[in-house]
N, C-alpha and C positions, 0 to 999 in steps of 0.2 A: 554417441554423437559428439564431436570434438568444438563445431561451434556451434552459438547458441543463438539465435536471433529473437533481441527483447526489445519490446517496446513502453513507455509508460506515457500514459496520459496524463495531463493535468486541466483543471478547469474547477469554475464555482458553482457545485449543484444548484440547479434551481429546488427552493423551497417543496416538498413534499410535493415532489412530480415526478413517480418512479418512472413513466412512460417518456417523459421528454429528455430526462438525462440519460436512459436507456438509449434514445434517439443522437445524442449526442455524442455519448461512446462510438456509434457504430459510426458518426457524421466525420467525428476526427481520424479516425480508421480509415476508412476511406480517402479523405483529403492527401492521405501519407501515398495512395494510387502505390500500394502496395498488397503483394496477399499472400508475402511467406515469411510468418511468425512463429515463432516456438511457444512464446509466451509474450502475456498480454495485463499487465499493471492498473488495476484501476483506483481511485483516490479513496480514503476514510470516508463513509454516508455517504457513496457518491450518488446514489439513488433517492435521497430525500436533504440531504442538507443536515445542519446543524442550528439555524435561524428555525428553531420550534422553543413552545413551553413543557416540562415533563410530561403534558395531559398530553400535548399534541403528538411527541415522540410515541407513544403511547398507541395514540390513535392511528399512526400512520406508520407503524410497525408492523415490518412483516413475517406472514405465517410460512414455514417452511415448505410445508404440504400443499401451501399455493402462493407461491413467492411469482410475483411479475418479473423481479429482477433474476432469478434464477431461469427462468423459462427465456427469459431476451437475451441475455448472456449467454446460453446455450447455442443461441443461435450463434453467437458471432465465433464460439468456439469452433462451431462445426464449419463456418464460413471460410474462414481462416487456417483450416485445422491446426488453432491452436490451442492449449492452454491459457487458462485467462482466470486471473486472479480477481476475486469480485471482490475488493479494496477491503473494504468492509461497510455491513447492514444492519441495521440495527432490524435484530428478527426478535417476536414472541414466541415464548414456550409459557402459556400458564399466563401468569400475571410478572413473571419472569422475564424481563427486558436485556439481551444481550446485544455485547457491539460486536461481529462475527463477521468471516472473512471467508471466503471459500474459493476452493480451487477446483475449476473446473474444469477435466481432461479434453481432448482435442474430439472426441465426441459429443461435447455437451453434460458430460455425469460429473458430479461431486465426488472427485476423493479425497478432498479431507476440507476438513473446518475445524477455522480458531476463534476463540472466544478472548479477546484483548482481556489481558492479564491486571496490568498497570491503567488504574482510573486514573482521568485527569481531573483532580479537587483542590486544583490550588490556583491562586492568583484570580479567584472568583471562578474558577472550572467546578463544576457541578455535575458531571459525569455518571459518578457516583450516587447521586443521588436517585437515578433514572434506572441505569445498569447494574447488572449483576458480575463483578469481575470473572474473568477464566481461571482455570485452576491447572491446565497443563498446557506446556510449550508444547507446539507441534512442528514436524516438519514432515514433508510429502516426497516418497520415489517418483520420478518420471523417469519418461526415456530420453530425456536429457540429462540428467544429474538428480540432485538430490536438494529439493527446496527447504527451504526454515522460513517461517513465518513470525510478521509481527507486525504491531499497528502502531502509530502515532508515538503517545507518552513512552511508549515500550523503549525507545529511543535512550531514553535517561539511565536505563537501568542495562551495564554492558555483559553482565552473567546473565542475563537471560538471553543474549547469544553465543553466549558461550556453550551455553547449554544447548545449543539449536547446532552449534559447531560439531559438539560431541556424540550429535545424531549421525553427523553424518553430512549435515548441510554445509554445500558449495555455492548457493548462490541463496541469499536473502531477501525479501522483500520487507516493504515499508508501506503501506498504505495511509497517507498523513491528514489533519485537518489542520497543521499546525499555524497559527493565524498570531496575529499580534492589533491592537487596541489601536483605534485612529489616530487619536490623539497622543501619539510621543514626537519626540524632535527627531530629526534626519537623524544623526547621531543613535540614538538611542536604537531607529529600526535596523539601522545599517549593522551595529553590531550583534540584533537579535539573530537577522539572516547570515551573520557570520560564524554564531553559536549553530543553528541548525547545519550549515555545511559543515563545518566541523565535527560536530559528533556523526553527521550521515559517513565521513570518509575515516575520522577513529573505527565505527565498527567493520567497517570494510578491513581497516588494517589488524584490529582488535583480531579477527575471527581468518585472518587471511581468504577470505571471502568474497564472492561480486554482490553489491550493494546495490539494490534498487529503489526508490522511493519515488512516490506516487503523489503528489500533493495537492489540496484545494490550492488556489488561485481566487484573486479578488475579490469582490464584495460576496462574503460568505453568510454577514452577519450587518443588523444597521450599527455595531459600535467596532467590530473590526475586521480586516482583512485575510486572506489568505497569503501567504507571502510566498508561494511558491516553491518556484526554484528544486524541481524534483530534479534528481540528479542519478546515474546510471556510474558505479561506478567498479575500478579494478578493484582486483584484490590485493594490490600492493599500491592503494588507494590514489592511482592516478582518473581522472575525470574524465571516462567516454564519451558521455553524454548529459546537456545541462539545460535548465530551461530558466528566465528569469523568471521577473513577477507578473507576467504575461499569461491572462488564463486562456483557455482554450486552444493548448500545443499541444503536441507529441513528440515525445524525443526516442529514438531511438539507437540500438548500438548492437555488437556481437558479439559474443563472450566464447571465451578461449578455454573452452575445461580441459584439456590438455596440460596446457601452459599453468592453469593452474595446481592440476594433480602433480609436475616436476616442482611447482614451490611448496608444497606438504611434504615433500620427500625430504625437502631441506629445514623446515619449517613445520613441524607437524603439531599444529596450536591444538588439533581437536588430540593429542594426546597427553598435552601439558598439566 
């Protein structure tokens, strides 16, 4: 397949209500009065939020073997017949708390799942203390190209797609909660969301790769925001597609794996 057609969502989960933000997915999908997708982006916890206590993440963690989010996302895969990346969930195995991401093929089945590598434990992030980190990069065949997965923090760290590069992966995904604190000055937030665009369009150029990121939006939390701004990008990090700090959009774009298999030929980063 030479193009791609991607879409990514962004919006502010409601609080531990897998069935309304499930509702939500399929509400902004539809709005786009569109129904041919390759692939389908959804946000970090998009299915319960991040405004919980450890006990309640806990609580409201789901089980594989009977996932609400897996079974409603199935549906919109097969709807769409698309591929649709389920952001990430925070699922239980045991007493074992992962933050997990999965990619659902244009049937509705799981072929593959990641488990966020990189905890967020800093600047009061607490992640870690909930979560069990992942222990290997993944990336997924389709009959589009060849996916590399990653979530949120994973952002900071650029050899872990390098690593995702040297699979093999043409187009990356980003599933974000990336958020910032109420209370700073214009100043301060303006160049927080200049830092996240920034390193979204470094690993684009990093890994000569399409860049997709996924991100909460708005009031995520009562002390801070989503800041948005998912962004769809080239491999030679020009900006196809942008969203601001507006929750509840969709952005979409068409990626050119062609054009980008002639820039490896010249540029071949996954061989470096």
């Amino acid at each position: 397949m030479k193009r791609v057609s991607v879409v990514s969502l962004q919006f502010a989960p409601i609080k531990a209500n897998a069935i309304e933000n499930c509702k939500k997915v399929k509400n902004l999908l539809e709005n786009l009065k569109d129904d041919a997708y390759d692939l389908i982006v959804l946000p970090e916890f998009f299915n319960a939020g991040i405004n919980m206590t450890n006990e309640e993440f806990f609580e409201y963690a789901e089980v594989e073997s009977n996932s609400v989010v897996l079974s409603k996302m199935a549906e919109v895969a097969r709807k769409y017949n698309s591929y649709v990346l389920c952001g990430s969930v925070l699922f239980r195995e045991g007493k074992k708390l992962l933050n997990r991401s999965y990619l659902l093929n244009r049937h509705g089945s799981v072929e593959v799942k990641y488990d966020k590598i990189h905890l967020f434990n800093y600047f009061g992030g607490t992640e870690g203390g909930y979560t069990y980190p992942g222990e290997q990069v993944c990336v997924a065949k389709t009959d589009f190209g060849v996916l590399g997965l990653a979530t949120c923090f994973d952002l900071r760290f650029p050899e872990h797609f390098l690593k995702l590069v040297k699979r093999g992966a043409q187009i990356i995904t980003l599933p974000a909660a990336w958020s910032i604190v109420n209370k700073v000055t214009p100043e301060y937030k303006s160049q927080f969301i200049k830092n996240w665009r920034t390193l979204c369009s470094a690993r684009a150029l990093d890994c000569n790769a399409f860049f997709v990121s996924s991100n909460n939006a708005g009031d995520i939390h009562p002390l801070f925001k989503g800041i948005g701004n998912s962004m769809i990008i080239d491999f030679d990090g020009k900006i196809l597609a942008q969203a601001g700090e507006t929750p509840d959009i969709a952005i979409k774009a068409v990626l050119d794996i062609e054009a980008l298999k002639k820039s490896r030929k010249v540029f071949p980063v996954e061989k470096l």
